[in-house]
Every structure is written in structure tokens, then in C-alpha cells.
Backbone as XML, in Angstrom:
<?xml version="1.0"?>
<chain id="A" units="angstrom">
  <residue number="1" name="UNK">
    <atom name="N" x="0.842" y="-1.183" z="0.000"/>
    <atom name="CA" x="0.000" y="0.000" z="0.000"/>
    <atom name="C" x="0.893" y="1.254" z="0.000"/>
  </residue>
  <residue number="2" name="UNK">
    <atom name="N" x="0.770" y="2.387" z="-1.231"/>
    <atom name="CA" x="1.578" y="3.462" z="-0.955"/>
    <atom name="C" x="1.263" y="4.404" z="0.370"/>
  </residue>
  <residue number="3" name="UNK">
    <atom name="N" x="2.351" y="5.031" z="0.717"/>
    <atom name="CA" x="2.094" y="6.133" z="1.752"/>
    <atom name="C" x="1.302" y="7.133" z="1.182"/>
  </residue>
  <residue number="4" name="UNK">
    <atom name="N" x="0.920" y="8.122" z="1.627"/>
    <atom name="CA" x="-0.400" y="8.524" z="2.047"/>
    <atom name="C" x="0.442" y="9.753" z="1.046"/>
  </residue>
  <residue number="5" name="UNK">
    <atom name="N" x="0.172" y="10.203" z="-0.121"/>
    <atom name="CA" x="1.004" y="11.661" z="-0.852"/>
    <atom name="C" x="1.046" y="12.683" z="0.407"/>
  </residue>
  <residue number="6" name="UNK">
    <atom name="N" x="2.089" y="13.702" z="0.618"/>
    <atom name="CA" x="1.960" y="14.502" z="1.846"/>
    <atom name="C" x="1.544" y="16.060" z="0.965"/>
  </residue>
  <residue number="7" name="UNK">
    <atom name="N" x="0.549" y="16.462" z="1.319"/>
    <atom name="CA" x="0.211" y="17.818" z="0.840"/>
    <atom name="C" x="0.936" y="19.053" z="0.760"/>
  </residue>
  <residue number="8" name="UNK">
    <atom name="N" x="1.448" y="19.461" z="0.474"/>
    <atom name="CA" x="1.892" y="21.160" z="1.176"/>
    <atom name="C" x="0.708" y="22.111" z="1.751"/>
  </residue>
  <residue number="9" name="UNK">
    <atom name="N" x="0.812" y="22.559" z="2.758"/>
    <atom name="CA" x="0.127" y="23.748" z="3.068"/>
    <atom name="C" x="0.291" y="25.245" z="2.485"/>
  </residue>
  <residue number="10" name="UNK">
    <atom name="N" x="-0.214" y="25.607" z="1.871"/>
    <atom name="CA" x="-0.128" y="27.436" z="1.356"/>
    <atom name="C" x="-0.621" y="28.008" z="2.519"/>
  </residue>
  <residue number="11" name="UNK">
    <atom name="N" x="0.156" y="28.827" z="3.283"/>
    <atom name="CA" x="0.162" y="29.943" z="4.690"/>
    <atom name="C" x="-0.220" y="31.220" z="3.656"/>
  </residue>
  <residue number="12" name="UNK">
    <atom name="N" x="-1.272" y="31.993" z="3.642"/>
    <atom name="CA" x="-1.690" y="32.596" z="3.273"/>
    <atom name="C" x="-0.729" y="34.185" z="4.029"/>
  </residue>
  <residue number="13" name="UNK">
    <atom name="N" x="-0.515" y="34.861" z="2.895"/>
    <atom name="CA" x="0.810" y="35.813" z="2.763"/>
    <atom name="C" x="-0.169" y="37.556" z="3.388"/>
  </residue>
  <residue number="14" name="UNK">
    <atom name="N" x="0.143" y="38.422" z="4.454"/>
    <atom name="CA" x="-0.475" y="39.030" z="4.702"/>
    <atom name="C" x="-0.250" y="40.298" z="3.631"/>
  </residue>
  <residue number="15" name="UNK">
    <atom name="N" x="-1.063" y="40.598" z="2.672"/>
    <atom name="CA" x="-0.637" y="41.630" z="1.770"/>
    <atom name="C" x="-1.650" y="43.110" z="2.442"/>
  </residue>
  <residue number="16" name="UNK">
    <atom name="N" x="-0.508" y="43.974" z="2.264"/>
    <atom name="CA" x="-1.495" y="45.145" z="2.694"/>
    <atom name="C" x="-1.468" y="46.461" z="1.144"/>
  </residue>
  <residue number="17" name="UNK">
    <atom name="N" x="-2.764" y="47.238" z="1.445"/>
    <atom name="CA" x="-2.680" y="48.242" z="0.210"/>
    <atom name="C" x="-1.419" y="49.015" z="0.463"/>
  </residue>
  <residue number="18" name="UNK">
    <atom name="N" x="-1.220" y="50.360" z="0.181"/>
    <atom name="CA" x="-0.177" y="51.956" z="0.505"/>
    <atom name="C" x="-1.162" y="52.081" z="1.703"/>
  </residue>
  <residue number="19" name="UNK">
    <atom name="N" x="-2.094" y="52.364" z="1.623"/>
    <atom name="CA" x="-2.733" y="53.037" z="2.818"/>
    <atom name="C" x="-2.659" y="52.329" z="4.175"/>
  </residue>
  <residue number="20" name="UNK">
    <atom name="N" x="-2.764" y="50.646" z="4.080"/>
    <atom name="CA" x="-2.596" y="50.014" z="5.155"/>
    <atom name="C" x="-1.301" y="50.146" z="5.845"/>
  </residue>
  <residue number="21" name="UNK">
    <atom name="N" x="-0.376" y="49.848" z="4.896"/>
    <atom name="CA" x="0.696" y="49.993" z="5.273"/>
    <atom name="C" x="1.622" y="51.264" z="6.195"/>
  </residue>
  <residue number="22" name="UNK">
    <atom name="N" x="0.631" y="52.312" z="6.048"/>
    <atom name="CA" x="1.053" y="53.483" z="6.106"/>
    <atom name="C" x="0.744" y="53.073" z="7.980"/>
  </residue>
  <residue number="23" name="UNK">
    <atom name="N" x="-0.797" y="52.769" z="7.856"/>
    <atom name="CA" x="-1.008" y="52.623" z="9.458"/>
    <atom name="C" x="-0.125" y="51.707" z="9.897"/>
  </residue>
  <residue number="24" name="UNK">
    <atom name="N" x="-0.106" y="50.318" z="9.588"/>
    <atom name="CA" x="0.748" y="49.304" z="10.298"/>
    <atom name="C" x="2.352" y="50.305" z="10.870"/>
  </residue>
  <residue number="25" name="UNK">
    <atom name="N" x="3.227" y="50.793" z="10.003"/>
    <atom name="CA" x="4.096" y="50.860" z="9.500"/>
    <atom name="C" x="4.796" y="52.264" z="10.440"/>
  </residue>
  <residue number="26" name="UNK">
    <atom name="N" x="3.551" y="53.258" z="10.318"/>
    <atom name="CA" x="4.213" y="54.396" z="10.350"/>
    <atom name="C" x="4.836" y="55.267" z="9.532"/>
  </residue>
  <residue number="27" name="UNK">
    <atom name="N" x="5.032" y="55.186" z="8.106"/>
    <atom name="CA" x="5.902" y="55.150" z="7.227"/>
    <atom name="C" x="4.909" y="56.072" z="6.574"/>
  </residue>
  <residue number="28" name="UNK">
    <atom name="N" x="5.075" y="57.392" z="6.005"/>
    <atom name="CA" x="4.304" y="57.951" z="4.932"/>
    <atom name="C" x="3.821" y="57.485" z="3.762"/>
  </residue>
  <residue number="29" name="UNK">
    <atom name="N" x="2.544" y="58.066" z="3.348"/>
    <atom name="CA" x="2.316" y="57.442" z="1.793"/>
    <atom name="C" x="3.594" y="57.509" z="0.784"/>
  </residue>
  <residue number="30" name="UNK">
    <atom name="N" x="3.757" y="59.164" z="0.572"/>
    <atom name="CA" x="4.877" y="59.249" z="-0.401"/>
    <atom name="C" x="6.220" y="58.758" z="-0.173"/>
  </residue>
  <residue number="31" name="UNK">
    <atom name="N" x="6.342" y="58.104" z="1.215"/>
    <atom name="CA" x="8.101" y="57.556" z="1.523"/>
    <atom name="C" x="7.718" y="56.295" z="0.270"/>
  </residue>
  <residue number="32" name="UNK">
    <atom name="N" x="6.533" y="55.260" z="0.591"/>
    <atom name="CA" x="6.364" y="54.059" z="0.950"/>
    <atom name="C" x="5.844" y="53.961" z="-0.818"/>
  </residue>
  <residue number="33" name="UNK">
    <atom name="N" x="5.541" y="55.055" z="-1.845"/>
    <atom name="CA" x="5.673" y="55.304" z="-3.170"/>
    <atom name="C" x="6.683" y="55.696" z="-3.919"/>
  </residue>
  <residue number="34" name="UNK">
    <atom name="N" x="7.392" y="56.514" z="-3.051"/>
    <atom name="CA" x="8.700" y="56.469" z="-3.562"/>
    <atom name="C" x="9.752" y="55.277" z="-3.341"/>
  </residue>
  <residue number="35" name="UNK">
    <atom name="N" x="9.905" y="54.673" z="-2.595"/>
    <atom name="CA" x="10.616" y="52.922" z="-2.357"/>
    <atom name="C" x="10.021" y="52.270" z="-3.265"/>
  </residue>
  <residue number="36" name="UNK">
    <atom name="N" x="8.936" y="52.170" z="-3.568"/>
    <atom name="CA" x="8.298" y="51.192" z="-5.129"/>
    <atom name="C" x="8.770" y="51.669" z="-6.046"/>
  </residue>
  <residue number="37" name="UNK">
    <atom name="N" x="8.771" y="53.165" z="-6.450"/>
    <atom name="CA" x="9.242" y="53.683" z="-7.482"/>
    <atom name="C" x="10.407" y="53.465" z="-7.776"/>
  </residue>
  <residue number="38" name="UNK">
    <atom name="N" x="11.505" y="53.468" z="-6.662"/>
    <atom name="CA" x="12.817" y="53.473" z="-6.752"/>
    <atom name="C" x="12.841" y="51.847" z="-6.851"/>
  </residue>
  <residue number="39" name="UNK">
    <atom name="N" x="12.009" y="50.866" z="-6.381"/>
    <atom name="CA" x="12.751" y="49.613" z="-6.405"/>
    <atom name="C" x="12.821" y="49.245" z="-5.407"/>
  </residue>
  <residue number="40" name="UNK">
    <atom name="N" x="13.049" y="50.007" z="-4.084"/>
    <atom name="CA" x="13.636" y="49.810" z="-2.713"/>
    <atom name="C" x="12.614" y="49.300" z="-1.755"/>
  </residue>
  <residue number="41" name="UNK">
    <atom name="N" x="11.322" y="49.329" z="-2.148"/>
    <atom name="CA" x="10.536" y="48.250" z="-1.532"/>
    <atom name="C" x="9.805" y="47.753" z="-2.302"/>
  </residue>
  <residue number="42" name="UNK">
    <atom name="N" x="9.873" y="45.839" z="-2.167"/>
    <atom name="CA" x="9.208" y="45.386" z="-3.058"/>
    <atom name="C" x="7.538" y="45.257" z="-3.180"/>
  </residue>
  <residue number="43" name="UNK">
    <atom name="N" x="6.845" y="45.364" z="-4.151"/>
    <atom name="CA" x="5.120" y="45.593" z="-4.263"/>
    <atom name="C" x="4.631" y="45.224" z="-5.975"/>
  </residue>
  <residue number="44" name="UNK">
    <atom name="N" x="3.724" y="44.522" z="-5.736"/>
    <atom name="CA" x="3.137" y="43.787" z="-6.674"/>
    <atom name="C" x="2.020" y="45.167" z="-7.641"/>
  </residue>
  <residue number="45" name="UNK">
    <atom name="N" x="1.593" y="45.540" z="-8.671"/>
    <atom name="CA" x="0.752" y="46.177" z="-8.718"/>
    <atom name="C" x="-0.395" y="45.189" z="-9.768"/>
  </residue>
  <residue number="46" name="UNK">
    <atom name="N" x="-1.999" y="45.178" z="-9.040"/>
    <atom name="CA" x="-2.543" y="44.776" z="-9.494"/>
    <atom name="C" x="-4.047" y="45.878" z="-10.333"/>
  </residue>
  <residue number="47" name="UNK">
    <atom name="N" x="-4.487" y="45.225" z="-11.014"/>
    <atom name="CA" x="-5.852" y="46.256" z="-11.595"/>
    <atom name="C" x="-5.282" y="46.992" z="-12.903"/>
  </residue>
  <residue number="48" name="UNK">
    <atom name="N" x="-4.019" y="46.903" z="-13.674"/>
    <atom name="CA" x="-3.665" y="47.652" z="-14.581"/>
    <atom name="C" x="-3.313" y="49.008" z="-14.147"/>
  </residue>
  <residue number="49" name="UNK">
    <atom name="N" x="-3.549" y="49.839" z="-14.993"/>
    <atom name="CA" x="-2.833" y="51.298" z="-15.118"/>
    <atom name="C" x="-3.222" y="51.971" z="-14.048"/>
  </residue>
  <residue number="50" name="UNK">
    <atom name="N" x="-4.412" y="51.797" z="-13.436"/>
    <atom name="CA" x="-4.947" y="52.816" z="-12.284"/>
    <atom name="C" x="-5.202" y="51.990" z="-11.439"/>
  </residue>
  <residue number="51" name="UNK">
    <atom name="N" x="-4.440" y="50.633" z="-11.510"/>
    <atom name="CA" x="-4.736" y="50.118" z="-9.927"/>
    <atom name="C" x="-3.699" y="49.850" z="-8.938"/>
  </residue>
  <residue number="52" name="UNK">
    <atom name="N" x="-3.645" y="49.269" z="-8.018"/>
    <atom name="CA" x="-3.623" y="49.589" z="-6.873"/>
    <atom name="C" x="-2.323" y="48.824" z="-6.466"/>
  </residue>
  <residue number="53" name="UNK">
    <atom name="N" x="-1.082" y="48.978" z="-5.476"/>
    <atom name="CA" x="-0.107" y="48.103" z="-5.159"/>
    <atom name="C" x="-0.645" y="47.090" z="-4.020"/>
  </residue>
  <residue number="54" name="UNK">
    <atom name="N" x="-0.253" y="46.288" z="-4.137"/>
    <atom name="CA" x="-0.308" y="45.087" z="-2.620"/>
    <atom name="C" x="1.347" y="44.671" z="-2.264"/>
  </residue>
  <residue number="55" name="UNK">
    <atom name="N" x="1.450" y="45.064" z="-0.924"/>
    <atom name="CA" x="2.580" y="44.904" z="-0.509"/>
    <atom name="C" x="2.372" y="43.694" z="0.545"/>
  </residue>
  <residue number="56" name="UNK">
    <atom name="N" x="3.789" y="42.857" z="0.421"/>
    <atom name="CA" x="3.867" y="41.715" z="1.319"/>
    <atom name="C" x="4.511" y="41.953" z="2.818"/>
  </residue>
  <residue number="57" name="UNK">
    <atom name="N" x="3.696" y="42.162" z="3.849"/>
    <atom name="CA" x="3.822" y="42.979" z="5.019"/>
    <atom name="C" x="5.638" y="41.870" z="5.808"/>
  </residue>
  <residue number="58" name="UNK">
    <atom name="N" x="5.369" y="40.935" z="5.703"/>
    <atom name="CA" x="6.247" y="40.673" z="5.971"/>
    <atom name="C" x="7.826" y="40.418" z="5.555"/>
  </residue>
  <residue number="59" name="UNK">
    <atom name="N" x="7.771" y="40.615" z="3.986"/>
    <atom name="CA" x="8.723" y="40.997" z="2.924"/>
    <atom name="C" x="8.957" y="42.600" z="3.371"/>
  </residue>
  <residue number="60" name="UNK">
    <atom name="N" x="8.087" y="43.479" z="3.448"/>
    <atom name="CA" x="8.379" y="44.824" z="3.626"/>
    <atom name="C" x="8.927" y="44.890" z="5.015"/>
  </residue>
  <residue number="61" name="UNK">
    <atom name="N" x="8.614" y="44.839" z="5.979"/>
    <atom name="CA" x="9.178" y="44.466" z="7.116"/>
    <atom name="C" x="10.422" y="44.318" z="7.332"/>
  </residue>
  <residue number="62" name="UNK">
    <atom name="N" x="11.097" y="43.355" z="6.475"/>
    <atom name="CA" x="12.360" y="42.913" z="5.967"/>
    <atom name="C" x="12.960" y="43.927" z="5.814"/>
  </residue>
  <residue number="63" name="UNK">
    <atom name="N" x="12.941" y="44.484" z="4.495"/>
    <atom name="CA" x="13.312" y="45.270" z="4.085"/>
    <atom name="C" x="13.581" y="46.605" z="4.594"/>
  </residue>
  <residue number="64" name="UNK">
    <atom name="N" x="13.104" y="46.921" z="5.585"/>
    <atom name="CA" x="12.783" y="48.244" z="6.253"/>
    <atom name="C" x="13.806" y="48.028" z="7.388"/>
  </residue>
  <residue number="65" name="UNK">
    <atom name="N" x="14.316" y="46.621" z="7.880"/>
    <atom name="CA" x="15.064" y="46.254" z="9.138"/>
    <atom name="C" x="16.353" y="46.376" z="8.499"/>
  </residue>
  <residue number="66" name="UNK">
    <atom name="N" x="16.592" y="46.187" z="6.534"/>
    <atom name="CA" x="18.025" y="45.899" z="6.278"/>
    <atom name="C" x="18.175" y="47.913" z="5.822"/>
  </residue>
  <residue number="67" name="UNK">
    <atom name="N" x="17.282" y="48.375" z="5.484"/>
    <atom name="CA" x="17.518" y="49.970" z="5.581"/>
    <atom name="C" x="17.719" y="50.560" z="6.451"/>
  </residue>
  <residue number="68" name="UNK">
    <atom name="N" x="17.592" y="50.084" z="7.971"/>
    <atom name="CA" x="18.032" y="50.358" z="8.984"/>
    <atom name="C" x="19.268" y="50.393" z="9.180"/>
  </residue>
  <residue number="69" name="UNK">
    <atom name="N" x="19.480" y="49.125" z="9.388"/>
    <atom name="CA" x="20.734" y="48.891" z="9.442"/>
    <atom name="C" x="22.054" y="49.465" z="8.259"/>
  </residue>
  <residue number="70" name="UNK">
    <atom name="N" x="21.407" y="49.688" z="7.385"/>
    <atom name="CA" x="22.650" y="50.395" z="6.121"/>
    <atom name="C" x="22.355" y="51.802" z="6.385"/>
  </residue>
  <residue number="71" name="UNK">
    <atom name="N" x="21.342" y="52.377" z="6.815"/>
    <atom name="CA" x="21.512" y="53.844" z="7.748"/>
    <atom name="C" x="22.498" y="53.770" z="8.763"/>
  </residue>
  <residue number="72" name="UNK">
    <atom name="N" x="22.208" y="52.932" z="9.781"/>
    <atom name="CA" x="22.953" y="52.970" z="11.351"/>
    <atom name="C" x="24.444" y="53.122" z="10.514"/>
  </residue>
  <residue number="73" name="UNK">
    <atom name="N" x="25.289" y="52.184" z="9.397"/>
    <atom name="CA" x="26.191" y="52.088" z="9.125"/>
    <atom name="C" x="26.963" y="53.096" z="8.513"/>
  </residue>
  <residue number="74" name="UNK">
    <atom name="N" x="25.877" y="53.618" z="7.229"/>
    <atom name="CA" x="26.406" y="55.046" z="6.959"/>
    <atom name="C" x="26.564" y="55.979" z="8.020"/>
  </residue>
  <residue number="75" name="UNK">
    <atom name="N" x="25.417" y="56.393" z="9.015"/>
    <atom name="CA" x="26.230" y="57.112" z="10.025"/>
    <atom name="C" x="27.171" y="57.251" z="11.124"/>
  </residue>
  <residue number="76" name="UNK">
    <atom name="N" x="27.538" y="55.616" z="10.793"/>
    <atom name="CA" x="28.525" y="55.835" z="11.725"/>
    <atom name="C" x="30.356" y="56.358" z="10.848"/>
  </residue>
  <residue number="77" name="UNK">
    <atom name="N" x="30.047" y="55.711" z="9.402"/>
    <atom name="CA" x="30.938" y="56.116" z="9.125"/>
    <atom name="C" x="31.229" y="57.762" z="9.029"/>
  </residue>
  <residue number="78" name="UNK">
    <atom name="N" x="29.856" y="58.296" z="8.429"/>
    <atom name="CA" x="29.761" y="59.785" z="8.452"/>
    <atom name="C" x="30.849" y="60.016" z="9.723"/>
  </residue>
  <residue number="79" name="UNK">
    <atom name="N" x="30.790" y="59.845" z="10.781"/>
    <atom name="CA" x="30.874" y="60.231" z="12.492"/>
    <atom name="C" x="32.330" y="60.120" z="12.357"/>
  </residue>
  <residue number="80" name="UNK">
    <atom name="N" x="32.773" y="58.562" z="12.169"/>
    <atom name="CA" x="34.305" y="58.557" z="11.883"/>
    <atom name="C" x="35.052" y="59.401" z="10.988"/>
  </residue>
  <residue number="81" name="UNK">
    <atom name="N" x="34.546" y="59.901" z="9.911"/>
    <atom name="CA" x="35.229" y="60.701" z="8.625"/>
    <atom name="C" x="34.801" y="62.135" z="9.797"/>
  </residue>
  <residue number="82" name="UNK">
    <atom name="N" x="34.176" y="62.642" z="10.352"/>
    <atom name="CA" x="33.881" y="63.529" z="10.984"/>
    <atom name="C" x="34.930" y="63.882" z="12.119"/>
  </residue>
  <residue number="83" name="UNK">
    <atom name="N" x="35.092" y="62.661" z="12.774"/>
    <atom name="CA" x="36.027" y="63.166" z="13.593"/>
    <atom name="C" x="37.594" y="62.780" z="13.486"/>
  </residue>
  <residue number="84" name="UNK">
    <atom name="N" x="37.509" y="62.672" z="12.425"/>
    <atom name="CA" x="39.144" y="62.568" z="11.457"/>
    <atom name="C" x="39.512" y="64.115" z="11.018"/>
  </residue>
  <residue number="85" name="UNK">
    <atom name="N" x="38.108" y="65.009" z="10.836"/>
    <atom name="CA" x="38.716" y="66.337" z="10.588"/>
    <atom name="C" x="38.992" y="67.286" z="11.466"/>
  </residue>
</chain>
């Protein structure tokens, strides 16, 4: 008798609009349009020409922890070149 096929489960992905995100987040509309624009946060756009982004809250999340951290880094170097002069 074969074993039993094992299914995968799909964990359903929490996507939020610009606007949700803005509440979750804290993050302004236009920061959080300009990071799509630029590339720098990733977002799906669905509905064609006038519709709407869905962002993956926990992909963005991500992303927002590794911009942190490449801030904290630039300023520290800023600080060192700073107090070299």
C-alpha cells in the first residue's frame, strides 16, 4: 500500500494596500511610493494602469530592518570621517 502523498500547506501571505501599510508601518504614503518607485521596496501592482499596489507585510518588514541597518552604518561612518577632521 503506498504512503499517504503529503500535501503542502499554502500559509496565506499578509498583503497590505499603501494606505494600510502606512497605518501598520508608520511610514508615509509618499516615503512608501517612492521605495516602489525606486525599487527599494518590493510591491506587486494589481488592476492595470490605475490600480492599486499590494505589498507583502512581511517581505516589507524585511526590508525596512536591512535599511536600517545600512543607515545605522552610513552614520557611523559619516561620524568617523567627521572626527578625522
Amino acid at each position: 500500500m503506498p504512503e499517504k502523498e503529503k500535501t503542502k500547506q499554502v500559509t496565506p501571505k499578509q498583503m497590505f494596500t499603501i494606505q494600510e501599510a502606512v497605518k501598520h508601518f508608520g511610514i508615509s504614503e509618499y516615503s512608501i511610493r517612492m521605495g516602489i518607485r525606486q525599487g527599494i521596496y518590493p510591491a506587486i501592482k494589481i488592476g492595470g494602469k490605475r490600480g492599486k499596489y499590494l505589498i507583502d507585510a512581511e517581505l516589507f518588514e524585511s526590508t525596512l530592518r536591512i535599511e536600517a541597518i545600512r543607515n545605522i552604518k552610513e552614520n557611523r561612518k559619516g561620524e568617523q570621517n567627521h572626527e578625522k577632521i
